[in-house]
N, C-alpha and C positions, 0 to 999 in steps of 0.2 A: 199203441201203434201211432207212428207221426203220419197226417198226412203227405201227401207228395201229389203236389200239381205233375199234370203232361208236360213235358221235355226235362223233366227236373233230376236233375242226381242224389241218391242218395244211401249211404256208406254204411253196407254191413260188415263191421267188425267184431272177430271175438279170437280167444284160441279153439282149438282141435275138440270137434265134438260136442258143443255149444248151441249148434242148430241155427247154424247161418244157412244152411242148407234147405233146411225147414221153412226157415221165413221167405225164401226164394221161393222152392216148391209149392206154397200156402199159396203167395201171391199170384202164382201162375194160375193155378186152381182157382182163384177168386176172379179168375177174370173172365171165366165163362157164361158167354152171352152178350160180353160188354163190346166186341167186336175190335178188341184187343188182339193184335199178332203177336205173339209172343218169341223172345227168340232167351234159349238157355243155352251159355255157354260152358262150357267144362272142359278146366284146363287143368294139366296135370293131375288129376283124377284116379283113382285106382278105375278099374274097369265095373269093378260088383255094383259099387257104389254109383256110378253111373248109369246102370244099368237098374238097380233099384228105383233110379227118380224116373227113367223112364217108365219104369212096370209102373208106378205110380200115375205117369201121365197117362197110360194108357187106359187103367183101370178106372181112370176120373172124365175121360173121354177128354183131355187136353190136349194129345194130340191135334186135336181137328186143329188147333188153331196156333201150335206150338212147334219151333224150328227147333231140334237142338244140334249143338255143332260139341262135335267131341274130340279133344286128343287126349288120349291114359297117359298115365305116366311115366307108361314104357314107348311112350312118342318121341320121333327126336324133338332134341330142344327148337328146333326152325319150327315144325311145326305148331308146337305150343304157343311160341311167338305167334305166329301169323292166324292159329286160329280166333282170338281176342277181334280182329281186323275183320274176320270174316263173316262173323255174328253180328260188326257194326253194319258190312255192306248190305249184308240181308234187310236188318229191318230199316236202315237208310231206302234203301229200294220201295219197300211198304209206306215210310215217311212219307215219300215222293210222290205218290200213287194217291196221296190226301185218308190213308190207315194212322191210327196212334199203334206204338208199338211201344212194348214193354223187352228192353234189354240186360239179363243179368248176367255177368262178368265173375264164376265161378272158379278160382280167387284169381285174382291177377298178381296175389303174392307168386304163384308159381309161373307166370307168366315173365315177372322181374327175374328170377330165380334161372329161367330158361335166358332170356338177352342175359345173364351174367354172365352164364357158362360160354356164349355165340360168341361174347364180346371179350371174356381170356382167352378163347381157341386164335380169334383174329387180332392179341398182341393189342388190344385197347388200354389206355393206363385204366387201371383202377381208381374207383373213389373210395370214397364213404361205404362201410363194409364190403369191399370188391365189387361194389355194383359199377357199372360207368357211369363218366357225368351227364348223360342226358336220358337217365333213367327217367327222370321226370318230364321229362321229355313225350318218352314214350306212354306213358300215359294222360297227359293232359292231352295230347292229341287224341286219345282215343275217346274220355270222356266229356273234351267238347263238342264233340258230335251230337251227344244227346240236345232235341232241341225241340221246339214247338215254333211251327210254320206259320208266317202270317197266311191274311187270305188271298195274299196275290201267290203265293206258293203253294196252295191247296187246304192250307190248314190240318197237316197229318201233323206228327209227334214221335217224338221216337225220345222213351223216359229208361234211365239208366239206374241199376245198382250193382254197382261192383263191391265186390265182396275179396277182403282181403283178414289172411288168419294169421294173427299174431303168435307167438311164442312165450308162454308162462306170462299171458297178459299186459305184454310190451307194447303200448301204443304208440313209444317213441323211438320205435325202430325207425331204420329210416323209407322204409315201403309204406309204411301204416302212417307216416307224419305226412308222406305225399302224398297220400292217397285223400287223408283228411282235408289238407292245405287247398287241395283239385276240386274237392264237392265242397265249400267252403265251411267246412266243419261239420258238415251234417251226415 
């Protein structure tokens, strides 16, 4: 495992069933006692499977210290969108407050997947595999949030890993190149 300073981003990628899941879940788990806020995002998710990491969290007492923010994958695609946004404002808030907080982004392949579909309903040209062009957009705003406070701000944190799931091991798709390009290859 690499390590990862507070406010730092850093990219789990793999395909389907790989255990990108796992190294989230793990990490969450390892942070008990550390006085770590945790916040899990899960986006476009089947429902079991989410509900699994909770039973997980629950059975490890993570909880106590763990948000999770969920939309299934039978959510509309708006909320998919916006739920990524709203696991940043949560531990932005803890940030603020002078807490480190730990944010995982559970994938935001499907989180691009969902602005696709917003953005053919509302007539946007297409790019680059039909995504729009400020696909990148939408995510480097999100993971330059991740960040470590000086001391005139309180000195809280708020450390990032988004996790995005390729396809038959395509890293140069174009969600997985920008996702890479955004945590600077890490």
């Amino acid at each position: 495992m690499i390590p990862i300073g507070r406010g730092q981003r850093e990219f789990i990628i793999g395909d389907r069933q790989t255990g990108k899941t796992a190294v989230a879940t793990d990490t969450i788990l390892n942070q008990k006692g550390q006085g770590v806020i945790c916040v899990y995002v899960a986006i476009g998710q089947r429902a079991s499977s989410v509900a699994q990491v909770v039973t997980t969290f629950h059975e490890e007492g993570a909880m106590e210290y763990t948000i999770v923010v969920a939309e299934m994958a039978d959510s509309p695609a708006t909320l998919q969108y916006l739920a990524p946004y709203t696991g940043a404002a949560l531990a932005e808030y803890f940030m603020y407050r002078e807490r480190h907080t730990l944010i995982i982004y559970d994938d935001l392949s499907k989180q691009a997947q969902a602005y696709r579909q917003m953005s053919l309903l509302l007539r946007r040209p297409p790019g680059r595999e039909a995504y729009p062009g400020d696909v990148f957009y939408l995510h480097s705003r999100l993971l330059e949030r991740a960040a470590k406070l000086n001391s005139l701000l309180g000195e809280g944190s708020m450390t990032a890993l988004p996790i995005v799931e390729t396809q038959s091991g395509d890293v140069s798709a174009y969600i997985p190149t920008n996702v890479i390009s955004i945590t600077d290859g890490q």
